[in-house]
N, CA, C and O atoms as a CHARMM CRD file, in Angstrom:
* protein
*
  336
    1    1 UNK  N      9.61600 -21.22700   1.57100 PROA 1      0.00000
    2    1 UNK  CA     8.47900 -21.43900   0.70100 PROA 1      0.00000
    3    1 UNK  C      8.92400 -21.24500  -0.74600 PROA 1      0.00000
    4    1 UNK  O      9.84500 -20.53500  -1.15100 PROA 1      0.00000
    5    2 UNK  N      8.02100 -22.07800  -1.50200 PROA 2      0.00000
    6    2 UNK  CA     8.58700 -21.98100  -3.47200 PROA 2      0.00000
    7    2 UNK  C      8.05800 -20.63900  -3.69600 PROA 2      0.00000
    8    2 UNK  O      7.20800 -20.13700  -2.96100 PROA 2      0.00000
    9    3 UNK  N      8.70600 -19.89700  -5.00300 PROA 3      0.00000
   10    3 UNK  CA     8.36200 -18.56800  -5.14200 PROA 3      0.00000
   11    3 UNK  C      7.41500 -18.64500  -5.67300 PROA 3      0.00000
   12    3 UNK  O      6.67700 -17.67700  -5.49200 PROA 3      0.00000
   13    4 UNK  N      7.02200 -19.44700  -6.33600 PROA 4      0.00000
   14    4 UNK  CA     5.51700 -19.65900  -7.34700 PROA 4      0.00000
   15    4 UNK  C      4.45100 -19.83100  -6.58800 PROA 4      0.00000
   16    4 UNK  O      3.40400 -19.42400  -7.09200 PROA 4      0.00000
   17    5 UNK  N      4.34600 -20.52500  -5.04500 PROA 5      0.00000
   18    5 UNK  CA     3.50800 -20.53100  -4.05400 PROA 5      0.00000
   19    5 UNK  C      3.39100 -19.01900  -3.89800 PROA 5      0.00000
   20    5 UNK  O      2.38800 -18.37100  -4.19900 PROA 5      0.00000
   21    6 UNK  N      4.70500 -18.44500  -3.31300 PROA 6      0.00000
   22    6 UNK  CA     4.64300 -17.23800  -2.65900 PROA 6      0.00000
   23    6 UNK  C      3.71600 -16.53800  -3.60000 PROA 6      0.00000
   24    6 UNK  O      2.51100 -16.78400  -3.56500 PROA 6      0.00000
   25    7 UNK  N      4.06000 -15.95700  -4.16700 PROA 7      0.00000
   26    7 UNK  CA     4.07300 -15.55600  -5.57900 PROA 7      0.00000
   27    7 UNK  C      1.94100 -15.30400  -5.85700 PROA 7      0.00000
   28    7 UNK  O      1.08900 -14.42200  -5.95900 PROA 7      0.00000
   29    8 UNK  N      2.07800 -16.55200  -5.85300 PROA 8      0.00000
   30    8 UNK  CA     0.19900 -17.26300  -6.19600 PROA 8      0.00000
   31    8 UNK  C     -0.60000 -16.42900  -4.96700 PROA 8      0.00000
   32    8 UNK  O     -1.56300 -15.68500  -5.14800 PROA 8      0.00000
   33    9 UNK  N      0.31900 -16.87400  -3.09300 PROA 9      0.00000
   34    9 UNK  CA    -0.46400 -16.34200  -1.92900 PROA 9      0.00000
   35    9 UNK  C     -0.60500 -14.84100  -2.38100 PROA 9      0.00000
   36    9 UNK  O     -1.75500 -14.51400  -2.67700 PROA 9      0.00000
   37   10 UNK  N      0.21000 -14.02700  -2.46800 PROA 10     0.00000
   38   10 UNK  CA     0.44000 -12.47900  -2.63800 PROA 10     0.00000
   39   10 UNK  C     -0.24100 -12.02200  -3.48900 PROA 10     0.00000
   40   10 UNK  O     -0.34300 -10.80400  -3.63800 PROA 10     0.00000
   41   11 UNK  N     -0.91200 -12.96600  -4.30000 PROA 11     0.00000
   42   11 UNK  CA    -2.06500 -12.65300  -5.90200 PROA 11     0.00000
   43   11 UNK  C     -1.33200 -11.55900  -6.38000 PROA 11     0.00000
   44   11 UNK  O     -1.57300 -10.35300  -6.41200 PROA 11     0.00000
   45   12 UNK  N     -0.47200 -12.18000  -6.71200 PROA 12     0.00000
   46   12 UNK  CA     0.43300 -11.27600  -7.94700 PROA 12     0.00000
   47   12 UNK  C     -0.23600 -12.02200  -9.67700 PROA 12     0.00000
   48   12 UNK  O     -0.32700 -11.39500 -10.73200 PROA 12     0.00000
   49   13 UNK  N     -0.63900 -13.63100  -9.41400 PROA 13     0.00000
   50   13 UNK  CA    -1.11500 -14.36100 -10.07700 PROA 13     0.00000
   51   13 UNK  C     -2.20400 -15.31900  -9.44000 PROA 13     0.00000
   52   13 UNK  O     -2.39800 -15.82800  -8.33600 PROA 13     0.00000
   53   14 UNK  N     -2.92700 -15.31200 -10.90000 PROA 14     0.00000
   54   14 UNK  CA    -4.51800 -16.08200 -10.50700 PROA 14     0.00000
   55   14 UNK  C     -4.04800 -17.76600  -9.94100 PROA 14     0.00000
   56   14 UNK  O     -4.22400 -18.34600  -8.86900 PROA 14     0.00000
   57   15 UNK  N     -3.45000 -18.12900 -11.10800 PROA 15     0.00000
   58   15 UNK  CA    -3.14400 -19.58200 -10.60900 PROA 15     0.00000
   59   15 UNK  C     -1.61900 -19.45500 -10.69200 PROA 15     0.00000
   60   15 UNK  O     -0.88200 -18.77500 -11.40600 PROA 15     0.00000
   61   16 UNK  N     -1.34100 -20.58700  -9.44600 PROA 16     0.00000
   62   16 UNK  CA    -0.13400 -21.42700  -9.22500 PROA 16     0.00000
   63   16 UNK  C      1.32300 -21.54400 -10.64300 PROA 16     0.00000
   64   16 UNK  O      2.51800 -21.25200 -10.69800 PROA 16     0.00000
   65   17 UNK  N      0.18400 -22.20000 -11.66700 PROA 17     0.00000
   66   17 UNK  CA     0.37900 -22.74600 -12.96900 PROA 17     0.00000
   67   17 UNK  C      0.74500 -21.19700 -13.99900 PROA 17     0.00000
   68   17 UNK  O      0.79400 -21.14500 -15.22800 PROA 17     0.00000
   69   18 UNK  N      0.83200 -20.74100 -13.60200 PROA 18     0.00000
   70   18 UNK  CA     1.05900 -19.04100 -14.21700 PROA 18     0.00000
   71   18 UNK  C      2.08600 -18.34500 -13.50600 PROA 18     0.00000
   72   18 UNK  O      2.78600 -17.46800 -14.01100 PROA 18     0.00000
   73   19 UNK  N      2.17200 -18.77100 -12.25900 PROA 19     0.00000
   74   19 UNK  CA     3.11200 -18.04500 -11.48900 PROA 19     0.00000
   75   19 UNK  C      4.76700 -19.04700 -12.16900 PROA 19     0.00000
   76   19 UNK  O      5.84100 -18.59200 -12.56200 PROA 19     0.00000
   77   20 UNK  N      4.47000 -19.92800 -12.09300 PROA 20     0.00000
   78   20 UNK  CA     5.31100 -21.45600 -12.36800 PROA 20     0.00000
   79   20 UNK  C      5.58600 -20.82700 -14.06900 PROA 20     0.00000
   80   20 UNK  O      6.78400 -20.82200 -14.35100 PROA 20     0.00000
   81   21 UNK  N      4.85700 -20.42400 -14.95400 PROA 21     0.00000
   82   21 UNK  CA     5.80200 -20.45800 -16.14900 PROA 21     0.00000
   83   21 UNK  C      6.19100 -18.93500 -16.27600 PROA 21     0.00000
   84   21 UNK  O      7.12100 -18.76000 -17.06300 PROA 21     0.00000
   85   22 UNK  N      5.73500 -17.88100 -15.72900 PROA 22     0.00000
   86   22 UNK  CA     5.82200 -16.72300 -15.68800 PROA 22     0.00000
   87   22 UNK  C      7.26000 -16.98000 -15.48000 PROA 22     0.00000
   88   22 UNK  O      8.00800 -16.81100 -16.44400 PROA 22     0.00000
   89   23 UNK  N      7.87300 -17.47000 -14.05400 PROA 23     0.00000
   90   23 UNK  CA     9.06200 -17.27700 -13.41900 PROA 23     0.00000
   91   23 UNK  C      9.97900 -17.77600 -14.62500 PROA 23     0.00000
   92   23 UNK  O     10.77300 -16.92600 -15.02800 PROA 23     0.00000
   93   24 UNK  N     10.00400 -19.02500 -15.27400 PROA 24     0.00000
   94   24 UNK  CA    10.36600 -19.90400 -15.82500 PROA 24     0.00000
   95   24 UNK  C     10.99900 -19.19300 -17.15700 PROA 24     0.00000
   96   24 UNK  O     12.20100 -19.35900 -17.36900 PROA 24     0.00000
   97   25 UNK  N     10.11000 -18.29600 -18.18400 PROA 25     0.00000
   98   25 UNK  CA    10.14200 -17.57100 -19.15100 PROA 25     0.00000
   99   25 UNK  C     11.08000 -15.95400 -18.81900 PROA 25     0.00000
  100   25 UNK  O     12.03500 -15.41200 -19.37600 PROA 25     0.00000
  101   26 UNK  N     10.16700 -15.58500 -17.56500 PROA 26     0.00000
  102   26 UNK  CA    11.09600 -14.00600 -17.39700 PROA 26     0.00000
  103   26 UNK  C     11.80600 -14.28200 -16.28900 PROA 26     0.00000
  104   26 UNK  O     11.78600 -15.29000 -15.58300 PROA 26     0.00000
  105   27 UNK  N     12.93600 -12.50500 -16.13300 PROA 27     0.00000
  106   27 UNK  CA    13.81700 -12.50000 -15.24500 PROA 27     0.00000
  107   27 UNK  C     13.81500 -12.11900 -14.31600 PROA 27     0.00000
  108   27 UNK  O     14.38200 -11.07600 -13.99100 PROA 27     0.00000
  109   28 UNK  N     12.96400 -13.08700 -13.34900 PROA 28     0.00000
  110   28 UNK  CA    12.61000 -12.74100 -11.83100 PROA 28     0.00000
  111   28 UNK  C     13.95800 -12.87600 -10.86100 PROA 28     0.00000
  112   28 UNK  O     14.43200 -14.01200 -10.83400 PROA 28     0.00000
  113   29 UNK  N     14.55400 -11.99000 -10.15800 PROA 29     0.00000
  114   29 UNK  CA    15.16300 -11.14400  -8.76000 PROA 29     0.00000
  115   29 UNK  C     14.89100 -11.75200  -7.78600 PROA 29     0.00000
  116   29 UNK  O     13.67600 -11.56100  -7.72800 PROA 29     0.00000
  117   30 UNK  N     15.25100 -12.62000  -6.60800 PROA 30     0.00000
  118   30 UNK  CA    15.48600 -12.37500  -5.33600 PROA 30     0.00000
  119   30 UNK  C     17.15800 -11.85800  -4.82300 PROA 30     0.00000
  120   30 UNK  O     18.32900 -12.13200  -5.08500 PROA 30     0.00000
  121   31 UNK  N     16.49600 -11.09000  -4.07600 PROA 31     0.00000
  122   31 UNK  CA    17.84500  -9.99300  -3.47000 PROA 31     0.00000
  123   31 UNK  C     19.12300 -10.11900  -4.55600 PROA 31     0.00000
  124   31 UNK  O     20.21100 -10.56800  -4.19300 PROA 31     0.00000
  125   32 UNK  N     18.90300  -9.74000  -5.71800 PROA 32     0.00000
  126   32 UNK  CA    19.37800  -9.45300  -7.28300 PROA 32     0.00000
  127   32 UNK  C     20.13700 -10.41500  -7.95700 PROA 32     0.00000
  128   32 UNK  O     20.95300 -10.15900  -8.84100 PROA 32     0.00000
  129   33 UNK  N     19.89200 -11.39300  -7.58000 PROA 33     0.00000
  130   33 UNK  CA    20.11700 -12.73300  -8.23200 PROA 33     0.00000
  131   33 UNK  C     19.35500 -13.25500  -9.41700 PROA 33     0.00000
  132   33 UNK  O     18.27500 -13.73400  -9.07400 PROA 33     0.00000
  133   34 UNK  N     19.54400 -13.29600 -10.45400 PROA 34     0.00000
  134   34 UNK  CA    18.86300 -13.82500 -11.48400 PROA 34     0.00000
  135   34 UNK  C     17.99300 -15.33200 -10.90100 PROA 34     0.00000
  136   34 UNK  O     18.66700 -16.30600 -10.56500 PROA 34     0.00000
  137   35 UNK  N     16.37900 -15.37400 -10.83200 PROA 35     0.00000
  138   35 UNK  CA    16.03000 -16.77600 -10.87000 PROA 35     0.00000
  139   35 UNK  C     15.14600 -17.49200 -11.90800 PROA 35     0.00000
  140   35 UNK  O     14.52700 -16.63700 -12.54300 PROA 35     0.00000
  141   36 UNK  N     14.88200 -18.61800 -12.27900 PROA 36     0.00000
  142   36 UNK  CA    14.63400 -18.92200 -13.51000 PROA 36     0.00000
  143   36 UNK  C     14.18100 -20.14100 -12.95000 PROA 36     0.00000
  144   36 UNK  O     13.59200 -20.87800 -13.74100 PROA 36     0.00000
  145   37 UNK  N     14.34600 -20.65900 -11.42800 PROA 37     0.00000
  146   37 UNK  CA    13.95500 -21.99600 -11.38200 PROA 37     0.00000
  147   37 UNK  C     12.05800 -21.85400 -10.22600 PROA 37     0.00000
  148   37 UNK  O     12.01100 -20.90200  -9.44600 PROA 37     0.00000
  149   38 UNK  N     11.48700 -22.28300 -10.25200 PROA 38     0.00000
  150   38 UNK  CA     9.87500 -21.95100  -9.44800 PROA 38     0.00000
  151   38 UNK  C     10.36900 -22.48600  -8.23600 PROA 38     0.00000
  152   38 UNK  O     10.13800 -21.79500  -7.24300 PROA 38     0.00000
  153   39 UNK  N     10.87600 -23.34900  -8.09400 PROA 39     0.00000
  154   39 UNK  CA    11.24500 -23.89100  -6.83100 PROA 39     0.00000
  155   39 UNK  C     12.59500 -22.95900  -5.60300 PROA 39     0.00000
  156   39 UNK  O     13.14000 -23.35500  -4.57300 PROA 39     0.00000
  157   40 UNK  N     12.67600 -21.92600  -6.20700 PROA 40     0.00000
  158   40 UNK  CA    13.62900 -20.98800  -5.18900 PROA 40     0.00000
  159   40 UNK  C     12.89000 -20.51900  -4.51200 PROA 40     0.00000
  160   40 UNK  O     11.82400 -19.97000  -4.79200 PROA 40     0.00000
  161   41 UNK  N     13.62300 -20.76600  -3.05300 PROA 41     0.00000
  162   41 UNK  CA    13.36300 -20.10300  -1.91300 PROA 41     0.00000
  163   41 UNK  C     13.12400 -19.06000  -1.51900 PROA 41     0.00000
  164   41 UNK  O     14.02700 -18.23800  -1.67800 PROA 41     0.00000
  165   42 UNK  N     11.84400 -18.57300  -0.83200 PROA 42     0.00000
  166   42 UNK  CA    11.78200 -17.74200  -0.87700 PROA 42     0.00000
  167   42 UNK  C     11.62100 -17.06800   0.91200 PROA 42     0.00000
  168   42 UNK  O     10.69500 -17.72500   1.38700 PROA 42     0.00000
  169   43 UNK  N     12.05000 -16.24500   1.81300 PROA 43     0.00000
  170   43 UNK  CA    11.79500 -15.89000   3.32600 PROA 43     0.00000
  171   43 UNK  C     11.44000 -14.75500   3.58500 PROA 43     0.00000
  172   43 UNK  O     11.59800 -13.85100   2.76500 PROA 43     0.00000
  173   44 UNK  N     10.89000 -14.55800   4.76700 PROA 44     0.00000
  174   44 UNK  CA    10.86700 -13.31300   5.05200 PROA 44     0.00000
  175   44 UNK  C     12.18900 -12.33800   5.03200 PROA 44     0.00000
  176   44 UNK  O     13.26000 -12.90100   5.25900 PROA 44     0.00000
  177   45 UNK  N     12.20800 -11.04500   4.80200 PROA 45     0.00000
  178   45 UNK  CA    13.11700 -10.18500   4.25600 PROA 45     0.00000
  179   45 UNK  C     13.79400  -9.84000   3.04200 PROA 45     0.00000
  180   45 UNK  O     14.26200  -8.70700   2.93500 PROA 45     0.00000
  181   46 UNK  N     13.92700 -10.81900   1.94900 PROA 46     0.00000
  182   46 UNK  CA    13.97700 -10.91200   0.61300 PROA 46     0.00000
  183   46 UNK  C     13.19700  -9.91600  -0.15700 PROA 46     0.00000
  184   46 UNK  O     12.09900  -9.42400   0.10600 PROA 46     0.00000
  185   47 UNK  N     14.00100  -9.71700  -1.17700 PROA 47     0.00000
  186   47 UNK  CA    13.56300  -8.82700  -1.81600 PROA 47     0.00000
  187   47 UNK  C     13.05900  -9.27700  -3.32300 PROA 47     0.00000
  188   47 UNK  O     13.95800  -9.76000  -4.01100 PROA 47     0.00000
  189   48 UNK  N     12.11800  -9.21500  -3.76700 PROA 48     0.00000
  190   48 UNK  CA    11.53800  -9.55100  -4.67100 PROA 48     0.00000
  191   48 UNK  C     11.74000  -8.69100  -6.14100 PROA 48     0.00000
  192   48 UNK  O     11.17400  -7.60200  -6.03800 PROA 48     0.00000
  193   49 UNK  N     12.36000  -8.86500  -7.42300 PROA 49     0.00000
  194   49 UNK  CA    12.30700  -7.82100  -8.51200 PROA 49     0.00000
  195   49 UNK  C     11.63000  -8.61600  -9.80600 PROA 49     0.00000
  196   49 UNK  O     12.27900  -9.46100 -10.42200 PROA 49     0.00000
  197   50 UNK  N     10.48400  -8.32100 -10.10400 PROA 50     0.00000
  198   50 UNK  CA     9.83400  -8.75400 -11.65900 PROA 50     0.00000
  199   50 UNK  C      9.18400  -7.26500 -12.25800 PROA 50     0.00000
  200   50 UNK  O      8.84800  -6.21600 -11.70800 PROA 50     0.00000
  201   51 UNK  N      9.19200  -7.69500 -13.52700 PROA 51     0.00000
  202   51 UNK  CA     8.37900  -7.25600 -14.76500 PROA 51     0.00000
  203   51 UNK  C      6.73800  -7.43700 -14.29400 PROA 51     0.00000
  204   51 UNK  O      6.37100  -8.52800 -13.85700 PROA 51     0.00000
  205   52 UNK  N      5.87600  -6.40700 -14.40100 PROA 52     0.00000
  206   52 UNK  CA     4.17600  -7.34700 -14.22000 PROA 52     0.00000
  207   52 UNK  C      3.88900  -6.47600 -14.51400 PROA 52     0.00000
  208   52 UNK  O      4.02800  -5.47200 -13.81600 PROA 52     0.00000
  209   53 UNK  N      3.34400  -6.47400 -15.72100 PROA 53     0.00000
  210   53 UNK  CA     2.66300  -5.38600 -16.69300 PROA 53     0.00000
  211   53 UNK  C      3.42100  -4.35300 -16.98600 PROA 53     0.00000
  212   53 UNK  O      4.58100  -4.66500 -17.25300 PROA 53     0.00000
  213   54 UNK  N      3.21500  -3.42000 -17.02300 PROA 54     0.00000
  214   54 UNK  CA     4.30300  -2.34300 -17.95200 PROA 54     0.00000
  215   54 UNK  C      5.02300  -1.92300 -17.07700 PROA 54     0.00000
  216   54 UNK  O      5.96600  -1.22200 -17.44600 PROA 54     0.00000
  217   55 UNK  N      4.84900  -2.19400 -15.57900 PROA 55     0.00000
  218   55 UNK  CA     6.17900  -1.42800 -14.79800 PROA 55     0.00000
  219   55 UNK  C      7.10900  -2.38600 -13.89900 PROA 55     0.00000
  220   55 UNK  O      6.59800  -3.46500 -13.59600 PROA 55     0.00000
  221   56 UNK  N      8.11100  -2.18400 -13.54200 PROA 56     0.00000
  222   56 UNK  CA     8.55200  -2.92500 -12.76000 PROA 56     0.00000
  223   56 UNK  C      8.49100  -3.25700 -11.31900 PROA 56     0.00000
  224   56 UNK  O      8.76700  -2.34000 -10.54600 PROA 56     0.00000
  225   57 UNK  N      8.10400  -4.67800 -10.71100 PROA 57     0.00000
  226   57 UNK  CA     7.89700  -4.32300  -8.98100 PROA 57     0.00000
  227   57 UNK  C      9.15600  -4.83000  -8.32400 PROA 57     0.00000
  228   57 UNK  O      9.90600  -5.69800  -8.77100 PROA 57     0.00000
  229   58 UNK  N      9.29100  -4.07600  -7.05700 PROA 58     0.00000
  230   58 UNK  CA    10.22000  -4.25400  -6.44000 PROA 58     0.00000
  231   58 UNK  C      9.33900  -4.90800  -4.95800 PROA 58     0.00000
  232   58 UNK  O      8.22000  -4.42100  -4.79700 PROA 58     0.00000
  233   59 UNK  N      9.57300  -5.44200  -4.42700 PROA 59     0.00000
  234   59 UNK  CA     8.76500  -6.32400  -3.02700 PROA 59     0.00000
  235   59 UNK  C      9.86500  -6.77300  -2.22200 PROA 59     0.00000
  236   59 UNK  O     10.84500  -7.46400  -2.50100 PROA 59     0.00000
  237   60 UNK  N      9.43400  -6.15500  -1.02400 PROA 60     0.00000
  238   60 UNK  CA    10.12000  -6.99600   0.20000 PROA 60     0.00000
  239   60 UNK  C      9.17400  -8.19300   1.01300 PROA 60     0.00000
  240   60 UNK  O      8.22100  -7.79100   1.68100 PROA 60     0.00000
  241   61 UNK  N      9.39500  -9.33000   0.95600 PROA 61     0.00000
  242   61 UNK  CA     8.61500 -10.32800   1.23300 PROA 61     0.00000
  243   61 UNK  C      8.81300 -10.13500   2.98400 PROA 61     0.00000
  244   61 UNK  O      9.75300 -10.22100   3.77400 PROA 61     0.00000
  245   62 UNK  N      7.43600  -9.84600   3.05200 PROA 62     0.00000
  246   62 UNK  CA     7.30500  -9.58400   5.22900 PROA 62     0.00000
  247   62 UNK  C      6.82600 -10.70100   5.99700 PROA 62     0.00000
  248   62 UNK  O      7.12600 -10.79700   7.18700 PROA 62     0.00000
  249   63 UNK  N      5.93200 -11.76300   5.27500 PROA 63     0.00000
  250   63 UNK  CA     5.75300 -13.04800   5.93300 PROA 63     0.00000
  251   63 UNK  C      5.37300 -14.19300   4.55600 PROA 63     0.00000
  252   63 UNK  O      5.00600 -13.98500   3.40000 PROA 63     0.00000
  253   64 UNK  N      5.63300 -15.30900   5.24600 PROA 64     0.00000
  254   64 UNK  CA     5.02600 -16.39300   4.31000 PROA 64     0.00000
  255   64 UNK  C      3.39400 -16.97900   4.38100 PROA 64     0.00000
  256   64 UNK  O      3.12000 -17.61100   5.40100 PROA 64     0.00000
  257   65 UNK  N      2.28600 -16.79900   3.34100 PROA 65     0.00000
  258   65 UNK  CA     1.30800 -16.77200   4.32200 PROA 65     0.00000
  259   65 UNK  C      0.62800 -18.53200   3.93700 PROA 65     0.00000
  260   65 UNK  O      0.99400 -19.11000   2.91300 PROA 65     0.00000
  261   66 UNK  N      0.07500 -18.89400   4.49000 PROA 66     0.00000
  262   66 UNK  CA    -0.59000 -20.44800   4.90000 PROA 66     0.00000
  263   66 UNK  C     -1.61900 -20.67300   3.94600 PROA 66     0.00000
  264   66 UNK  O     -1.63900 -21.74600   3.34400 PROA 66     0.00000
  265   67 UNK  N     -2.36100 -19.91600   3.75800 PROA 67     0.00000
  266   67 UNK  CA    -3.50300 -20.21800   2.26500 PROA 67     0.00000
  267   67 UNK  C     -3.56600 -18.82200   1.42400 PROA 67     0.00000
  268   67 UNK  O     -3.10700 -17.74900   1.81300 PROA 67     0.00000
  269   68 UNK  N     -4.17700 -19.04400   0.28900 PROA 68     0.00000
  270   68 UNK  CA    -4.07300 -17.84500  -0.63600 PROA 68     0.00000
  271   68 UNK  C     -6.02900 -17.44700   0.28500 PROA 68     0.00000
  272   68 UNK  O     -7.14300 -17.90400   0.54100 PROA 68     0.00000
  273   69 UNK  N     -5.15200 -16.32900   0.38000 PROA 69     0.00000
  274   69 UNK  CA    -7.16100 -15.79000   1.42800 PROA 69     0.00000
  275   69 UNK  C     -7.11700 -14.33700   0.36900 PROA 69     0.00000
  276   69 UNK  O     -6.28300 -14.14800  -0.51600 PROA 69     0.00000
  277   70 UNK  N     -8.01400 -13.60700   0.66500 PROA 70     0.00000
  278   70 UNK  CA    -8.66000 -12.23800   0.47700 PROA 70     0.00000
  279   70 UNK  C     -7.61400 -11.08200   0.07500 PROA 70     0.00000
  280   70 UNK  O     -6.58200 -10.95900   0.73400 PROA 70     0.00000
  281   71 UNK  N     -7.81100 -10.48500  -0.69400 PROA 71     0.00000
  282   71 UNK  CA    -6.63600  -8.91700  -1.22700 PROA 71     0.00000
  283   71 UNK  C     -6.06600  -8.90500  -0.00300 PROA 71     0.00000
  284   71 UNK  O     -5.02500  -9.54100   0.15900 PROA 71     0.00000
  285   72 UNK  N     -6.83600  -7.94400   1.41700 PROA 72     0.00000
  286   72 UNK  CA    -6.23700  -7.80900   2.15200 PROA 72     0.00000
  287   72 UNK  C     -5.48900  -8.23800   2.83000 PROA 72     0.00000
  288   72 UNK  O     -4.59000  -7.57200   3.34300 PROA 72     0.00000
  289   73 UNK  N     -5.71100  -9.78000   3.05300 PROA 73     0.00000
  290   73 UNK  CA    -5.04500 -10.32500   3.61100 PROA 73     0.00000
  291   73 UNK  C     -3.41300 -10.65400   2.83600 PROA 73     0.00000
  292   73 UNK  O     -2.37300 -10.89500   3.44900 PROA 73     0.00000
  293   74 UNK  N     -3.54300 -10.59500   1.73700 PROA 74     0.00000
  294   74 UNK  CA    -2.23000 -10.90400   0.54500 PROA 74     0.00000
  295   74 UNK  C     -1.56900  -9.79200   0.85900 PROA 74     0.00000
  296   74 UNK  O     -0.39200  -9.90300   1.20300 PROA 74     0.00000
  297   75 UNK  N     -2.19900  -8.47900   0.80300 PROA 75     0.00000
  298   75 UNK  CA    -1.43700  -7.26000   0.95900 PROA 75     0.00000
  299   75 UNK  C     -0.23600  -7.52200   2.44300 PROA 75     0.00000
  300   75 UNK  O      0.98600  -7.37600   2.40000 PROA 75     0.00000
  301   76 UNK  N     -0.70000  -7.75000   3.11300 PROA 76     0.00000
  302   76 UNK  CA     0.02500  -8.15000   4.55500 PROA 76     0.00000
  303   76 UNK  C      1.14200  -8.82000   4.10900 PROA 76     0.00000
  304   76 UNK  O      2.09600  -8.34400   4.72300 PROA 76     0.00000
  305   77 UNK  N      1.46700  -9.57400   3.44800 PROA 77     0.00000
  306   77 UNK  CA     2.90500 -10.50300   2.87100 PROA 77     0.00000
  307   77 UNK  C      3.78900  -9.83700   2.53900 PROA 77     0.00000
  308   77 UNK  O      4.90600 -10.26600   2.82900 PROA 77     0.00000
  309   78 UNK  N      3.71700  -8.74000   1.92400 PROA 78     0.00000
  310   78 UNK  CA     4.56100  -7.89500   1.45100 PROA 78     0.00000
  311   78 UNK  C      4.44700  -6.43500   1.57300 PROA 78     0.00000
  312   78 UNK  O      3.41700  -5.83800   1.88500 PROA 78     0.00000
  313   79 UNK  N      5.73700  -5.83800   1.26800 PROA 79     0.00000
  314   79 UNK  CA     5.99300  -4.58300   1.10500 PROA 79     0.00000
  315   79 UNK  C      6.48500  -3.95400   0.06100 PROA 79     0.00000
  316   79 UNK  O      7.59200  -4.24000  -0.39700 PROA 79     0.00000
  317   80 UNK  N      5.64800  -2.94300  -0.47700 PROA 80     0.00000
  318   80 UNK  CA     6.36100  -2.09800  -1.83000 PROA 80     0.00000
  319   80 UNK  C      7.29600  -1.64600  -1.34500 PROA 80     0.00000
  320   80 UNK  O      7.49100  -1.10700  -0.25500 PROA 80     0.00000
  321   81 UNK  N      8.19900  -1.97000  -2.56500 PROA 81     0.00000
  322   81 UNK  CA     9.67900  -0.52800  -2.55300 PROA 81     0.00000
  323   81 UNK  C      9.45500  -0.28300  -3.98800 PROA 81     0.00000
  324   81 UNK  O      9.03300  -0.98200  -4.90900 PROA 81     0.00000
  325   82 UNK  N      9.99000   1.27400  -3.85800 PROA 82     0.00000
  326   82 UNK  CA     9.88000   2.21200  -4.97100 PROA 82     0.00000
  327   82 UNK  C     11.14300   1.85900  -5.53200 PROA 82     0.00000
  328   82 UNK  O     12.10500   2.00100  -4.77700 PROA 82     0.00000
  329   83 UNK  N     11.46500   1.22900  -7.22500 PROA 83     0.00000
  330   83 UNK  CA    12.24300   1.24000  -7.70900 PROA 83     0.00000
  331   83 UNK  C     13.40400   2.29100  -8.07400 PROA 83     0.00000
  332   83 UNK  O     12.93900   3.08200  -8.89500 PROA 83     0.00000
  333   84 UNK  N     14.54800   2.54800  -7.81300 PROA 84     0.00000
  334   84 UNK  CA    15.69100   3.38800  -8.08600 PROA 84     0.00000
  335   84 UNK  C     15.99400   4.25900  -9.47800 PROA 84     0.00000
  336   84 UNK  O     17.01700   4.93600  -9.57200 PROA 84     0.00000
């Protein structure tokens, strides 16, 4: 799945179109790889590292989900890790 989808399902962001220049502008992490393009892949087990608001998140991506549904249900996609 694109990370900007992912990204949008997990309501990390309101729209698609935000997730897409967010990535584009800052220095978003999968499993500590610099990415910069919206279209990187994203799977279950990956590890997710961005900037979002004043602290930094760290995310382990646990499933890919099929429509953007309800908090709770977004919460289910992922897993916090406590940054180092």
């Amino acid at each position: 799945m694109r990370l900007d989808k992912w990204l949008w399902h997990a309501r990390f962001f309101k729209t698609r179109s935000l997730a897409t220049r967010y990535i584009e502008k800052s220095r978003c992490r999968i499993d500590g790889r610099v990415v910069d393009k919206a279209h990187a892949t994203v799977a279950p087990g990956m590890i997710l590292t961005f900037a979002l608001g004043p602290k930094v998140r760290v995310i382990k991506v646990v499933a890919l989900g099929e429509r953007r549904g309800p908090a709770p249900e977004a919460r289910l996609l992922y897993e916090e890790i406590e940054p180092r």
